[in-house]
N, C-alpha and C positions, 0 to 999 in steps of 0.2 A: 592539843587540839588547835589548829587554826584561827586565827583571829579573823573575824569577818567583818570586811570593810563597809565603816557605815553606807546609805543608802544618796547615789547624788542626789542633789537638789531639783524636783520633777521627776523623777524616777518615781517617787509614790504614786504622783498623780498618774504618769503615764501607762503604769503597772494595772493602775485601778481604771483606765478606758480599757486598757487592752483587752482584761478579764471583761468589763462588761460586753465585748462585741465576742468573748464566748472562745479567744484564745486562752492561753496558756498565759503568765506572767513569766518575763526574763526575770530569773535571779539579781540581788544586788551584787554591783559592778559589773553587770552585763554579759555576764560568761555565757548565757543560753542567747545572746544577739549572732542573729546571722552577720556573714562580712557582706559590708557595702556593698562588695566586687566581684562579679565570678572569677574565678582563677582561670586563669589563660590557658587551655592544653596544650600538650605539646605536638610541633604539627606533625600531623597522618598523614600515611602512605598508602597511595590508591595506584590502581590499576584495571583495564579494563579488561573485562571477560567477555570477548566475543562471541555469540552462537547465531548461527544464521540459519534459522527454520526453512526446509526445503519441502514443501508438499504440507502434511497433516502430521505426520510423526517422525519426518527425516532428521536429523540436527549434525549442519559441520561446526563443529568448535574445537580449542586448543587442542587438545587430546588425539581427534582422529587426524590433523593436521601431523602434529609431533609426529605419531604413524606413519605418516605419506613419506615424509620426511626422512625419516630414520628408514624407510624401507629402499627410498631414494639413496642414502649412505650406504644403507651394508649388502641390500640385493638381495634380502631376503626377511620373509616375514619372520619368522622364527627367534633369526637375531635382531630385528627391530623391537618383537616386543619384548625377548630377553634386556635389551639395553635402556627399553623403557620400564622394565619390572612386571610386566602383564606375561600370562599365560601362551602360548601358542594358541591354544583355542580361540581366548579373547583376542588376539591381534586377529588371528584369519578371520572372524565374526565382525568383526569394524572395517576389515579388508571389503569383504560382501556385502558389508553394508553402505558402505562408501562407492562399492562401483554400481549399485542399485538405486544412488541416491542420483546420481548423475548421467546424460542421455549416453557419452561415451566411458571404455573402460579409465578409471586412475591406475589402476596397481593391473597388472596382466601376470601372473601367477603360470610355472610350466611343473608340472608333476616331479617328485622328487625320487626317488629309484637308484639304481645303480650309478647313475650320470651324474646324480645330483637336481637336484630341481632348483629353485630361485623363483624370486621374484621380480619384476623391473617395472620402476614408478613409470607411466606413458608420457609423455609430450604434456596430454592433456592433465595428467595428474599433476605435473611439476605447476600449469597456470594455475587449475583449481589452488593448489598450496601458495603459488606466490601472491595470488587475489587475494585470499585469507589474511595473506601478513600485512599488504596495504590495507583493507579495511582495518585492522588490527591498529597499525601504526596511525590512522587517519583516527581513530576513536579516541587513540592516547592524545594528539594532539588538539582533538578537542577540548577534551577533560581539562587539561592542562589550563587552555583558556577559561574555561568555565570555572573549575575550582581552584586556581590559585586565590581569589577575593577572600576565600572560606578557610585558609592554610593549610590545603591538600595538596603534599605534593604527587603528582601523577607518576609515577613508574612505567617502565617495562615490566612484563610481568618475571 
């Protein structure tokens, strides 16, 4: 069995205020004291997540961007959300939803058949997405100002 080291000197007394204000008593030699200091974490990684509410229940954020994007690379909905991991249905359903959230077409879609159909991101699709990425990038570089004091570092996402 352990040898238990006598009690410092004031440790009685200060054990027996404690208890009187209705704490708990530390143990002798102090094993139940909290540390003086909170331990420093180690620093976090932040980034921001854009979403820009359009009307009542519109929303462009990363997601239907990446979409514009990739359908802007491969020309076609099907392989954009193949390369994103989403279903054909959910890409064309973000497709409609994206060209109903804005006054002009983004994505202009031509039937697919013998010929082949495709898809081609507009003029206007390609600003809507590069606006996205400034807002985007201007958010990051806020953050950055604002939470470096706190030891967040800001990311890309």
């Amino acid at each position: 069995m352990a040898e238990q080291k006598p009690a410092r000197k004031g440790a009685v007394k200060a054990a027996a205020k404690t208890a009187a204000k209705g704490r708990p008593a530390a143990t002798a030699g102090g094993a139940d004291k909290a540390p003086s200091h909170k331990p420093r974490r180690r620093r976090e990684h932040a980034f921001p997540r854009v979403q820009i509410r359009i009307g009542d229940e519109m929303v462009l954020g990363p997601g239907k961007v990446e979409l514009l994007e990739a359908i802007g690379r491969t020309g076609s909905i099907s392989a954009a959300g193949r390369e994103l991991g989403m279903s054909y249905r959910r890409a064309w359903l973000l497709v409609d939803a994206l060209n109903r959230m804005f006054p002009d077409l983004l994505v202009k879609a031509s039937p697919g058949g013998s010929h082949g159909g495709g898809a081609k991101l507009t003029e206007y699709g390609m600003e809507v997405a590069a606006a996205y990425r400034r807002v985007e990038e201007r958010a990051r570089i806020a953050m950055q100002e604002e939470m470096a004091r706190f030891n967040v570092r800001v990311d890309s996402d």
